[in-house]
N, C-alpha and C positions, 0 to 999 in steps of 0.2 A: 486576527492576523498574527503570525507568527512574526516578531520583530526583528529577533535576531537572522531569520531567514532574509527578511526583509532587507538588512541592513547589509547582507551578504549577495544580495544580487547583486549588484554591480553600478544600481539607479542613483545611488547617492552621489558617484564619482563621476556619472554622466551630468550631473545637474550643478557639481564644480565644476565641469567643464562646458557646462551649459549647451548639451548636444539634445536636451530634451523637449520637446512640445512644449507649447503654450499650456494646456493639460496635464500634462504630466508632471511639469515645475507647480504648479498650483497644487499637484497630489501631494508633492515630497512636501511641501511649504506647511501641508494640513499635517501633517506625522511631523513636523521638526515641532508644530506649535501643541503637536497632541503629546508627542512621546519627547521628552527628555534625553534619551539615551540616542535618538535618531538624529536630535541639535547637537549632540556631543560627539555622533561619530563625523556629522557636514562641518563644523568647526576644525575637527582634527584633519581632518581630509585636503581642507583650505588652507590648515596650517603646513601641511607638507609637501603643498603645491609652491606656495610663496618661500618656502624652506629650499627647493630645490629651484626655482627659476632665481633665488636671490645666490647659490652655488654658482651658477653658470652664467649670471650676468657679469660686465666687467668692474672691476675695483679700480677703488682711486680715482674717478671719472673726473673730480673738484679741479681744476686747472691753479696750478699757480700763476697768478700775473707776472710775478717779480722777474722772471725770467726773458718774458716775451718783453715785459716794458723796456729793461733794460737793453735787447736786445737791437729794439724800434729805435732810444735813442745813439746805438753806435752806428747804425745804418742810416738811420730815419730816410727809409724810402719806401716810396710808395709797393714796391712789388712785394715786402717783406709784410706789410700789412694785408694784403691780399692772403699769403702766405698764412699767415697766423689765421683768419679768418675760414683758411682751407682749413687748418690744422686742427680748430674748433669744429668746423662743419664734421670732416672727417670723425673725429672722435663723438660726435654727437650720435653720428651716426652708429658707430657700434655699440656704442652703446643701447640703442635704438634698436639694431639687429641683434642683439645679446639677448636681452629682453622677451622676443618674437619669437628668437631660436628657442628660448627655455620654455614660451607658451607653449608651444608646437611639439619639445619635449614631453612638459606634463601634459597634452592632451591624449599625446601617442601613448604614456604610460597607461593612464587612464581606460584606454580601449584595449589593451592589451588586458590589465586586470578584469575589465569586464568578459572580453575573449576568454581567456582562463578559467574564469569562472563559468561560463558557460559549456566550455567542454568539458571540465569534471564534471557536470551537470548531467549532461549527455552521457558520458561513460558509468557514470551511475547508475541513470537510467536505463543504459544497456545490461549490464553487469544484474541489475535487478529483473531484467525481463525475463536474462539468459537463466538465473537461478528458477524464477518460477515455470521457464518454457519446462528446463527441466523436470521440475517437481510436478509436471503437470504430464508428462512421459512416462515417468516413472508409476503416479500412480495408474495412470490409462493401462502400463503392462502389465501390474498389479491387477487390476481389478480384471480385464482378460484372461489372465491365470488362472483368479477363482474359478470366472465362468465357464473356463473349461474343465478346472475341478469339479463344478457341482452338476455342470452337465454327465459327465460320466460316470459320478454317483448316484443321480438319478436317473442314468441308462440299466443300471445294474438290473440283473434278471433276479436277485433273490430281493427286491424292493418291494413292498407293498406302499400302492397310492392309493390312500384313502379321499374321497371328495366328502366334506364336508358343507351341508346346504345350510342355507340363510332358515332362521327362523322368526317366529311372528312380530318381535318386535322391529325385525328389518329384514322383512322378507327378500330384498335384494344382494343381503349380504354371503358372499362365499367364500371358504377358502379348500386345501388341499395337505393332505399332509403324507409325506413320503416316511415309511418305516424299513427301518433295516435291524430285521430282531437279532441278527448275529451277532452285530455291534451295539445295539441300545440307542442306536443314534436315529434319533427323526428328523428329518427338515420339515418346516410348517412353513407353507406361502398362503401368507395372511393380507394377497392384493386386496382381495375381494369386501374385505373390509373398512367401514368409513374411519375416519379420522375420531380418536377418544374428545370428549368432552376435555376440559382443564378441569386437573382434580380427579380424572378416570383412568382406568387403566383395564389392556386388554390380560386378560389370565386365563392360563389352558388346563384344561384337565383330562387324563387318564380315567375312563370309566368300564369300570365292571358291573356289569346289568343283571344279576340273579344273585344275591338282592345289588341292588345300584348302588355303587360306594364309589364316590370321587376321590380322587389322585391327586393334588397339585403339580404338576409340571413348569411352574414358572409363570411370571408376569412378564411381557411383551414392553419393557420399560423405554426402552426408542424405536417404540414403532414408527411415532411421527420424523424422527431424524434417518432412518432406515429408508435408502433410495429402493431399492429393491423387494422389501418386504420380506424377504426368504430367513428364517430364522432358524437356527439351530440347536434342537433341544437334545437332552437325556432322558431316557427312558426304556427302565429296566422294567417295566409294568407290563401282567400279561393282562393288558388294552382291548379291550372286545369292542370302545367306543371313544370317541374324540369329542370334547367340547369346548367353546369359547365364548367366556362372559365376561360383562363389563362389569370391573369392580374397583371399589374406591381404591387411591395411590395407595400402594405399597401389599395390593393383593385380601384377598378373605382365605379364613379356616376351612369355609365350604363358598358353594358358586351357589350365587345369587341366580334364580332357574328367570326371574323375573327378566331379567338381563343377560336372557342367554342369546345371542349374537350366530352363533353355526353350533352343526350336531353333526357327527357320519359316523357309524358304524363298521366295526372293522368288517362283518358279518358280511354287510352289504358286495364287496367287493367279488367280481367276478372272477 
């Protein structure tokens, strides 16, 4: 638990004010005896309650006799006694009400700081929702954009799609790879593919078939973080064939044929 957050919610000055649960004083009571600093902020709390209700109570309340006694013997009658006994009752009383009015002060204060605190709280909370609603728009129109970019790139009529099939070590594996020789630029969607081992990595290759000589085109290094799978490679290679094997992080000099994953031929295509 965070303390300092703790010591800012507002519970400390409910439980000077004693507004809390039977529960809930047993909670604060376990943090005054666990934490130090949560004794030291209920002490100071206490201290600035008794600091303002001893502000607003009345002064001087001590009565001097001397005045009244002597008063009793010029008179010395009975209604002036009564008097004087009002005059104490009286003063007792505001006293009495001075005291009540300052409780009633510091409990108002008290829910007022807790109020406060709870609205900044609130506004916070708002203020943080409104930045991520945003950031959460921003990239949803983002990412629509792409998909309207790469749709229309792989609409193109001078595009070659190559299908690449699954091979024996995972015969259910497939993928696809779109060429555009104008630009050197392929897109590979690499759904059809399982997830690498930890420690593996997928890597593509560029092949020429008379005699067979592999290309590296790159390792596939967030495949697993890639929602989409669609990746975007370079390639200046004149490519007769496509492959994808698994090979240790950070890619091999040649591909590992043991571990080859999809095969397609540019050849193939209709």
């Amino acid at each position: 638990m965070d303390i300092h957050n703790y010591i800012n919610s507002g519970i400390l000055e409910l439980y000077v004010a004693g507004a809390l649960s039977p529960e809930e004083n047993k909670e604060v009571y376990a943090m005054m005896q666990k934490h130090p600093e949560v004794l030291s902020e209920v002490l100071q709390i206490e201290a600035a309650v008794l600091k303002l209700t001893e502000a607003t109570a009345p002064k001087n309340t001590v009565l001097d006799f001397n005045p009244i006694a002597e008063k009793i013997r010029q008179e010395n009658t009975e209604s002036k006694v009564i008097n004087m006994k009002a005059e104490r009752l009286r003063t007792s009383w505001l006293s009495v009400t001075g005291w009540a009015a300052a409780v009633i002060l510091g409990i108002g204060l008290l829910w007022s700081i807790q109020e406060n605190t709870a609205l900044q709280s609130k506004i916070s909370h708002s203020e943080t929702d409104k930045d991520f609603l945003e950031q959460q728009i921003e990239i949803a129109n983002s990412d629509l954009k792409e998909a309207k970019n790469l749709i229309t790139i792989l609409r193109d009529k001078d595009m070659l799609a190559i299908p690449l099939d699954g091979q024996a070590i995972y015969p259910e594996a497939y993928a696809k790879v779109y060429w555009d020789k104008t630009s050197n630029n392929m897109y590979l969607d690499a759904q059809g593919l399982p997830e690498p081992p930890k420690g593996k990595v997928y890597q593509v290759w560029s092949l020429t078939l008379n005699p067979l000589t592999p290309t590296s085109l790159g390792t596939l290094d967030d495949f697993v973080s890639d929602t989409n799978k669609i990746f975007t490679i370079e390639n200046a290679n004149a490519s007769e064939a496509f492959g994808i094997t698994l090979e240790p992080a950070g890619g091999s000099d040649a591909p590992t044929l043991e571990q080859l994953y999809a095969l397609g031929t540019v050849a193939s295509v209709s």
